[in-house]
PARONU-222437 format. One record per residue (C-alpha): residue number from 1; residue in one letter; z, x, y. Coordinates in pm, 1 decimal. Layout:
// PARONU-222437
nr rest w u v
NUM a Z X Y
...
This chain:
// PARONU-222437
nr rest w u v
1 x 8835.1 8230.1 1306.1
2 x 8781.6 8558.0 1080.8
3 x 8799.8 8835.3 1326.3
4 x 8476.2 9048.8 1357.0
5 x 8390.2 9354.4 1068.2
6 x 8478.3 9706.0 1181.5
7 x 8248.8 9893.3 1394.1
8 x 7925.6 10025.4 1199.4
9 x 7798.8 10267.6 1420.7
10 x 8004.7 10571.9 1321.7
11 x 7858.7 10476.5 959.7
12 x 7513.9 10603.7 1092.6
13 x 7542.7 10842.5 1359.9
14 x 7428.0 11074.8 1180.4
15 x 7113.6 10926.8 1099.1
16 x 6804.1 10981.1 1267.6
17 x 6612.3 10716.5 1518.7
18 x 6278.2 10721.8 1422.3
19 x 5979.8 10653.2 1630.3
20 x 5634.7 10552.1 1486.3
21 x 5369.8 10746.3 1706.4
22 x 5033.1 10782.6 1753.0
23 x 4809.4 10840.0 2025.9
24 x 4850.1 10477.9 2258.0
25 x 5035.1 10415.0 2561.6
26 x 5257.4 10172.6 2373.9
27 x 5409.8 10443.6 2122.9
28 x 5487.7 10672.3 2423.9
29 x 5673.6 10352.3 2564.2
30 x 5856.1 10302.9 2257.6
31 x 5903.5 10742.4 2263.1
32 x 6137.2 10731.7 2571.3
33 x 6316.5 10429.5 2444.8
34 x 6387.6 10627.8 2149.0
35 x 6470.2 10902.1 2301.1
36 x 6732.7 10738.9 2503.1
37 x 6868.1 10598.7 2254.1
38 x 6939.6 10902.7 1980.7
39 x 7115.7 11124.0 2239.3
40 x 7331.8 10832.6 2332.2
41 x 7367.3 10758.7 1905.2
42 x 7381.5 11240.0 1946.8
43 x 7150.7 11219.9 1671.2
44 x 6821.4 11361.2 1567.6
45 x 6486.8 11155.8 1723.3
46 x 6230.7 11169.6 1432.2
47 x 5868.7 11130.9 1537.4
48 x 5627.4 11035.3 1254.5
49 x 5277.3 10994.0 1275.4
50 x 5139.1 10821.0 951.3
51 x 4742.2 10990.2 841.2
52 x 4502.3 10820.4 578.2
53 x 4206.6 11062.8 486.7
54 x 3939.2 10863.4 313.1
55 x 3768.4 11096.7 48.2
56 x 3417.2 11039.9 190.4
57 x 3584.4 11275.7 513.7
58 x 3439.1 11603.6 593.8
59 x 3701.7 11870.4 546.0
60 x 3609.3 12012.0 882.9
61 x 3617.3 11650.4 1048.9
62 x 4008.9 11669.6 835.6
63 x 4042.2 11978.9 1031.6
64 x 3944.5 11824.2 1365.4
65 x 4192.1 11498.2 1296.4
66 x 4455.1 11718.6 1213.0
67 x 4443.8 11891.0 1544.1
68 x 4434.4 11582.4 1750.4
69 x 4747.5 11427.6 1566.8
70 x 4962.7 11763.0 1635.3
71 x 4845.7 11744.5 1980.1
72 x 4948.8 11441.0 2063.8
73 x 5283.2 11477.7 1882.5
74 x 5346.2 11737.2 2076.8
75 x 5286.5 11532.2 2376.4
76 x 5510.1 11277.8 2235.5
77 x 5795.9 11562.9 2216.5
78 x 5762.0 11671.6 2559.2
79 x 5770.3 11271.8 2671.4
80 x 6093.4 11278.9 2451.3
81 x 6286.4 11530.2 2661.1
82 x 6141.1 11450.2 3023.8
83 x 6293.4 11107.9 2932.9
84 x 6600.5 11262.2 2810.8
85 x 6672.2 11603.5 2797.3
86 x 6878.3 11774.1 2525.1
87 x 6794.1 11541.9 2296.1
88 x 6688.4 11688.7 1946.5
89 x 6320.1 11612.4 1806.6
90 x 6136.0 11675.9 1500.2
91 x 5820.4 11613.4 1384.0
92 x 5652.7 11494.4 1099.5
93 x 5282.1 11363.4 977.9
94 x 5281.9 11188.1 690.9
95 x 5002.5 11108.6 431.0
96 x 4990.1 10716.3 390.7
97 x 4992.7 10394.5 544.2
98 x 5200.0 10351.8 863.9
99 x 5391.9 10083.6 724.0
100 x 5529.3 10182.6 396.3
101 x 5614.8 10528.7 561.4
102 x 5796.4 10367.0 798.4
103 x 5969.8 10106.9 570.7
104 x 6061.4 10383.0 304.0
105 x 6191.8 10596.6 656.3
106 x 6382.7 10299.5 739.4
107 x 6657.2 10307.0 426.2
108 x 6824.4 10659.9 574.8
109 x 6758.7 10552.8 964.5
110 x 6957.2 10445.5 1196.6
111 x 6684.3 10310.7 1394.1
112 x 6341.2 10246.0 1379.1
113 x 6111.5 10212.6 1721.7
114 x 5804.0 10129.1 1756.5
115 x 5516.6 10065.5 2043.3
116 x 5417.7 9699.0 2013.7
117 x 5055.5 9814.9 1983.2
118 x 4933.5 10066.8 1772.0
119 x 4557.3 10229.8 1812.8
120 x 4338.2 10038.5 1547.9
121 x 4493.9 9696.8 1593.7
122 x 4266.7 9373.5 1682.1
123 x 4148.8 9352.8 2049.0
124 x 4372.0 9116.3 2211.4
125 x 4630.7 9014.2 1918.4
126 x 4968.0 8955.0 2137.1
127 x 5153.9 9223.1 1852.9
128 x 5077.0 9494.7 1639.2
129 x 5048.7 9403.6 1248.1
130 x 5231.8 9729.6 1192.1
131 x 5531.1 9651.5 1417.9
132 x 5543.6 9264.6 1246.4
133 x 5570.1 9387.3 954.0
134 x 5804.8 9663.2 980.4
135 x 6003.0 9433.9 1166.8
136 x 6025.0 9177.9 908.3
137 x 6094.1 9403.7 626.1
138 x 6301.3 9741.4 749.8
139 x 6622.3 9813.3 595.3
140 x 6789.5 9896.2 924.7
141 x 6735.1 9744.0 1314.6
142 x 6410.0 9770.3 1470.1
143 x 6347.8 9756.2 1829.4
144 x 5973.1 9676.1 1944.9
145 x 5880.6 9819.0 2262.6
146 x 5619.8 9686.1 2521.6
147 x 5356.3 9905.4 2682.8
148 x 5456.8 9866.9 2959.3
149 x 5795.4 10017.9 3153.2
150 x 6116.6 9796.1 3163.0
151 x 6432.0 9775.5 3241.7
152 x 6718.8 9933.3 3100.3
153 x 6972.7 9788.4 3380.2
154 x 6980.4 9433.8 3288.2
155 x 7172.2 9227.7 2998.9
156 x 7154.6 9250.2 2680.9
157 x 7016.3 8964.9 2556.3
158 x 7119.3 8819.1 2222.7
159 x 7038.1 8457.1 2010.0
160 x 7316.4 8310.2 1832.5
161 x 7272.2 8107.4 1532.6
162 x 7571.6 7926.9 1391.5
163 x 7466.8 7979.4 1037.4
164 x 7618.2 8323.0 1047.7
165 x 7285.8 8498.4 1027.2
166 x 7302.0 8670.0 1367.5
167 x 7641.0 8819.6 1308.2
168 x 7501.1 9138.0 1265.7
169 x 7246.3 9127.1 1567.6
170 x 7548.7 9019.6 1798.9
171 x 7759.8 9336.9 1667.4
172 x 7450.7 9567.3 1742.9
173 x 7408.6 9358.4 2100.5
174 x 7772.2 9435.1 2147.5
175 x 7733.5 9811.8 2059.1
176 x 7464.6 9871.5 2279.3
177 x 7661.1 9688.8 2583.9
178 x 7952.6 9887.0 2535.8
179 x 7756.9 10240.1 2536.5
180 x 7606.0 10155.0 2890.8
181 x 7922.6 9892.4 3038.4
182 x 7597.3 9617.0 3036.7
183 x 7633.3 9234.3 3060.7
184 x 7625.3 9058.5 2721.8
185 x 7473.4 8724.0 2731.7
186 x 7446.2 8510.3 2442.1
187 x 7198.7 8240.3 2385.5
188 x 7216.8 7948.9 2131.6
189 x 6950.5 7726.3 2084.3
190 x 7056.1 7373.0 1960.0
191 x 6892.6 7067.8 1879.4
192 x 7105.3 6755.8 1830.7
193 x 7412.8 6717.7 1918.3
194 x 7690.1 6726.3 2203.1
195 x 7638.9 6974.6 2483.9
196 x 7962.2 7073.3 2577.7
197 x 8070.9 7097.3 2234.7
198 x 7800.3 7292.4 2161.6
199 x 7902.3 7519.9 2437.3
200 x 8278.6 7495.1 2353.7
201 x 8189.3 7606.5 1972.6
202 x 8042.8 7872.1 2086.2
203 x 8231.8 8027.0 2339.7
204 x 8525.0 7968.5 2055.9
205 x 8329.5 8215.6 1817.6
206 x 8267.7 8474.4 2058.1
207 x 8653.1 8496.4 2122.9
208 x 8702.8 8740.1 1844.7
209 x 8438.9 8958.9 1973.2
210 x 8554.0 8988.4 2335.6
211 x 8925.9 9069.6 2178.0
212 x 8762.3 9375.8 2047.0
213 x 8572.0 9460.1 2321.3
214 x 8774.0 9365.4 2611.5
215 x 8595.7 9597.1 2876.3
216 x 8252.9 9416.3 2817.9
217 x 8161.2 9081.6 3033.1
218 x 8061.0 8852.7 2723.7
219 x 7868.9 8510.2 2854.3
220 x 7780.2 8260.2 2678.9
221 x 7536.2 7956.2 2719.8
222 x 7420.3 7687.3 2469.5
223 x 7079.3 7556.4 2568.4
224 x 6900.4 7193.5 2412.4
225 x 6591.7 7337.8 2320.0
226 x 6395.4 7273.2 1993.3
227 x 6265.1 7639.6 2032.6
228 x 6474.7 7958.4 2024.6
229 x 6224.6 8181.6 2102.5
230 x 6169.1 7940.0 2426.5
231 x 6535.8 7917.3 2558.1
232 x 6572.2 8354.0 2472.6
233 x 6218.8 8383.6 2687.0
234 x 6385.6 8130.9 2961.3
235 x 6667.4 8322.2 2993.1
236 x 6521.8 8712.4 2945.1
237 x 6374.0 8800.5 3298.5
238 x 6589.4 9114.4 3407.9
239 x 6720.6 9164.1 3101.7
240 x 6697.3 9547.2 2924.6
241 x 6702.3 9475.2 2564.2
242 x 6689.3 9104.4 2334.7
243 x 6866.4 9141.4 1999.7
244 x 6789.5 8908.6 1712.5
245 x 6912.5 8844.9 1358.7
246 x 6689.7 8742.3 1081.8
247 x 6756.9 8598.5 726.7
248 x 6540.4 8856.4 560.2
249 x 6647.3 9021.8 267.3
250 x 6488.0 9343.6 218.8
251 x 6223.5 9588.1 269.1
252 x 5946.0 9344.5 213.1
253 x 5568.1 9502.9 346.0
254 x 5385.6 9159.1 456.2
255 x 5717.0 9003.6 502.8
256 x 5733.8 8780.2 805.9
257 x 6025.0 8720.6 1052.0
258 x 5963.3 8366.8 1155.6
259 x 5831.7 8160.8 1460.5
260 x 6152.2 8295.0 1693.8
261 x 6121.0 8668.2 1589.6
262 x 5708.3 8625.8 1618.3
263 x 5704.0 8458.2 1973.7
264 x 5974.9 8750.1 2110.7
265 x 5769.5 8998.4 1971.0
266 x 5464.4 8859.2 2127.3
267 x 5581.6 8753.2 2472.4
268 x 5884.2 8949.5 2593.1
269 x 5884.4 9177.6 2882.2
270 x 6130.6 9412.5 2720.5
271 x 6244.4 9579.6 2397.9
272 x 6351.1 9352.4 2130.5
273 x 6550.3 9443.8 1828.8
274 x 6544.7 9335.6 1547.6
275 x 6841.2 9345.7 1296.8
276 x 6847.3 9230.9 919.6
């Protein structure tokens, strides 16, 4: 087999993760995730805050906005470096919509994060339009935190697809393993077919990947299941982060990932990346 493409990560170190904020418990989630993560990448966390002013607004209500969105940006700075201290934040507000600020931030990131609930979103809709559709269209990985705390002992989790579309999601799986010595378990999904050669084929194409990382404990495990996003869910409890691929090709607003990217998303207990 071709052996795996040279590490990427030194490529953008020196790009910023950036963190969609605004004032819900789900962006602060996704602000110590992302905080975590840019000293570990020793880069720059960028926090943005995205601000529509309809014209109809009175400048003194403007005035009054204004104040609560540095406010709580500030809040979201100090969250940054309780959760990990040293690291370097700036902020920024932003006149436009959240998602093409974010998908225009995306093409000089190294990372976008995001809460998987923003304020303003439909009462009771299992994920945020804004974090869909930044998912589906970003030019570089996005990881979509839960409100809630998790993990960040566990595996990383990451679905294989034999098409060669998660190539790239299983080198940023691997890369985030390495920096914390986690577990790497890899999930394929198959529907027809042999199950031992299934697993056999697999474990065969991750050989080249544990060559180059040799200090990493790489499993592997090739589930019948019709539904990806089913046999990842099955096999997530515990773990600290799922990785994905996705066929997309391009910053796309209104793009959409797909039933397996959708129902991750939706239902798992823990940050899921995704990476184009």
């Amino acid at each position: 087999m071709t052996e795996p493409e040279e590490d990427v990560m030194t490529a953008t170190a020196t790009r910023p993760v950036v963190a969609g904020v605004d004032a819900s418990a789900a962006a602060l989630a996704a602000v110590r995730w992302a905080a975590a993560e840019a000293v570990r990448r020793d880069t720059t966390l960028r926090l943005l805050h995205a601000c529509v002013f309809g014209d109809e607004r009175p400048h003194d209500d403007s005035e009054l906005l204004l104040e609560h969105v540095y406010r709580f940006l500030r809040r979201a700075a100090e969250v940054a470096r309780e959760q990990a201290p040293g690291v370097r934040v700036e902020t920024q507000v932003r006149l436009g919509l959240a998602v093409d600020l974010l998908l225009a931030e995306s093409a000089d990131a190294a990372l976008v994060v995001l809460g998987s609930h923003g304020l303003g979103g439909l009462r009771g809709a299992l994920i945020g339009s804004v974090a869909l559709r930044v998912a589906a269209g970003a030019s570089c990985p996005v990881v979509v935190v839960p409100g809630q705390r998790s993990t960040r002992t566990g595996p990383v989790l990451v679905g294989f697809d034999p098409s060669g579309s998660s190539e790239h999601a299983l080198r940023f799986a691997l890369e985030e393993a390495a920096a914390v010595c986690a577990r790497v378990h890899v999930v394929h999904a198959w529907r027809i077919g042999d199950g031992h050669v299934e697993q056999r084929e697999l474990e065969a194409h991750l050989a080249g990947w544990a060559r180059k990382y040799p200090a990493l404990e790489i499993t592997a495990q090739a589930l019948r299941d019709r539904s990806p996003a089913r046999a990842l869910l099955a096999a997530a409890p515990g773990a600290r982060l799922i990785v994905v691929g996705t066929r997309g090709r391009g910053p796309v607003a209104g793009g959409v990932l797909g039933s397996t990217g959708n129902a991750l998303l939706a239902h798992a207990a823990c940050p899921v990346a995704v990476v184009h």
